[in-house]
C-alpha positions, 0 to 999 in steps of 0.5 A, spaced: 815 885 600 821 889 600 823 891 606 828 898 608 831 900 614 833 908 616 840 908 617 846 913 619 852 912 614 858 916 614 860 918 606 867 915 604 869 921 601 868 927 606 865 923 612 860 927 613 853 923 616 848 920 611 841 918 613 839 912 608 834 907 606 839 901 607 835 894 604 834 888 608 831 884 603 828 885 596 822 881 593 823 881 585 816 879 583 813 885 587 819 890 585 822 889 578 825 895 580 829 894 584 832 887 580 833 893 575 836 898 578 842 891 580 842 890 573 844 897 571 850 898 578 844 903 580 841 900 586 843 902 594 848 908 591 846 914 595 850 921 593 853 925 599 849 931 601 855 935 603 860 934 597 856 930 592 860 925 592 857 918 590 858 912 594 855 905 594 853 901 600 855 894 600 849 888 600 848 885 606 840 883 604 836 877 601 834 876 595 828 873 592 824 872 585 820 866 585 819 866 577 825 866 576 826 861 582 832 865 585 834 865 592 840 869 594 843 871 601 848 877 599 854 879 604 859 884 602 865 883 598 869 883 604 867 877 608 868 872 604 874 869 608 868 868 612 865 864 606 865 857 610 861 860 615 857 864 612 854 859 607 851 855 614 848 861 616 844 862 610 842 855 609 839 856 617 836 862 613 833 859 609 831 853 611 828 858 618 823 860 612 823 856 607 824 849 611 820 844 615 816 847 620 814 853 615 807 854 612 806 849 605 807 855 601 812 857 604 815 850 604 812 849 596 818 856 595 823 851 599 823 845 594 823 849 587 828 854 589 835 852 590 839 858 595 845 862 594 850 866 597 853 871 594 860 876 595 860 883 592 855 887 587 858 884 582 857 877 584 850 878 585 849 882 579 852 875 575 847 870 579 842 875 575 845 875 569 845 868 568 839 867 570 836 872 565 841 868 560 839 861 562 846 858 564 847 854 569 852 857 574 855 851 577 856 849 570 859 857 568 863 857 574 867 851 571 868 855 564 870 860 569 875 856 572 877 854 564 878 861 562 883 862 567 887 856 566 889 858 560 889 866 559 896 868 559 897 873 563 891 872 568 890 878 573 887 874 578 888 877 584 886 876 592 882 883 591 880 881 583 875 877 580 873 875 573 865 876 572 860 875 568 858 882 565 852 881 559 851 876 553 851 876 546 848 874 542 853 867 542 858 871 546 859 871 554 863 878 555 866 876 562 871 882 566 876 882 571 873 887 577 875 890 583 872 887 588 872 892 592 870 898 588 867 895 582 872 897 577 872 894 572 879 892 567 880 888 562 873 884 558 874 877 555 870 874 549 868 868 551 865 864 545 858 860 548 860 854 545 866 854 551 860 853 556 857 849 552 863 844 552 863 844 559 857 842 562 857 836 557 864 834 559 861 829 564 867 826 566 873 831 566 870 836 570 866 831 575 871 832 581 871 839 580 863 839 579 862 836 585 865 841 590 861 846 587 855 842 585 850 842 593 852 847 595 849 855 596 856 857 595 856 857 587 862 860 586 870 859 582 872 862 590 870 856 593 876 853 589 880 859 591 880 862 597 881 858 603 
């Protein structure tokens, strides 16, 4: 089940007090909806009763849709400096509910699904996105570290990061976004066959691939940020 907790928030436009259902965890299978609402930047966005303002409350939930076999720890975009320390907390997580130990359903769930942490709403929207594209994220994150290499020009910055933002059709249309306010800049056309070229690419990406590949921390950060 999805669970919510009733909770005070202050509005960053006015700062006048807020009563909101802030998610604990979401379970997809039961509430697509709420998937949904991720995919269309609606989910958690709450309106300030005093002055209207809308505002959105960072993630700090779990994330779960067995059919599609994910998992996924969401933590906001401010804390991953703490990536490292984080990514051992959410193995604990999920093997404290999907480990040794647990029910034989529970443990069945564990084997099948291979868990993530993510930073940020766009982040956690892009692990959805690829797994509504079929990609492999390991693979994608490699392609990523590709496009940045060679775009003239990047605006990679401590506070911009390049997301996944919809397909199509033979088409990756990625964006740099603000980590912070979701802003998004500058959109880059990436042809599928890039992606396609790197995950058969054994041999050139292999060390690359292997910090990344294991780990629940799927992500070209894990290569960037210290």
């Amino acid at each position: 089940m999805s669970l919510f907790n009733r909770a005070a928030v202050q509005c960053p436009n006015c700062g006048t007090e807020q009563t909101v259902d802030l998610v604990v965890s979401i379970n997809a299978d039961r509430r697509p909806d709420l998937r949904q609402q991720i995919l269309d930047r609606a989910f958690q966005g709450p309106t300030c009763s005093a002055c209207g303002a809308s505002f959105r409350m960072p993630p700090r939930f779990t994330y779960l849709d067995f059919a599609r076999r994910q998992w996924i720890l969401a933590h906001s975009g401010e804390d991953l400096p703490k990536w490292s320390e984080l990514e051992a907390e959410a193995a604990e997580v999920f093997a404290t509910n999907y480990g040794p130990g647990t029910p034989p359903a529970a443990q069945q769930i564990g084997r099948e699904i291979s868990p993530r942490i993510v930073f940020g709403w766009p982040a956690l929207r892009e692990k959805l996105v690829l797994r509504e594209l079929g990609l492999d994220d390991v693979e994608f994150e490699l392609m990523k570290m590709a496009v940045i290499r060679n775009v003239p020009g990047s605006p990679l910055t401590d506070e911009t990061e390049l997301r996944l933002v919809r397909g199509e059709g033979d088409t990756l249309v990625l964006a740099w976004i603000e980590r912070a306010t979701e802003t998004p800049g500058k959109s880059l056309r990436v042809p599928r066959q890039v992606y396609d070229e790197v995950a058969a690419d054994g041999e050139a990406w292999a060390p690359l691939r292997a910090e990344l590949a294991g780990h629940s921390f799927v992500d070209v950060n894990r290569l960037l940020v210290s």
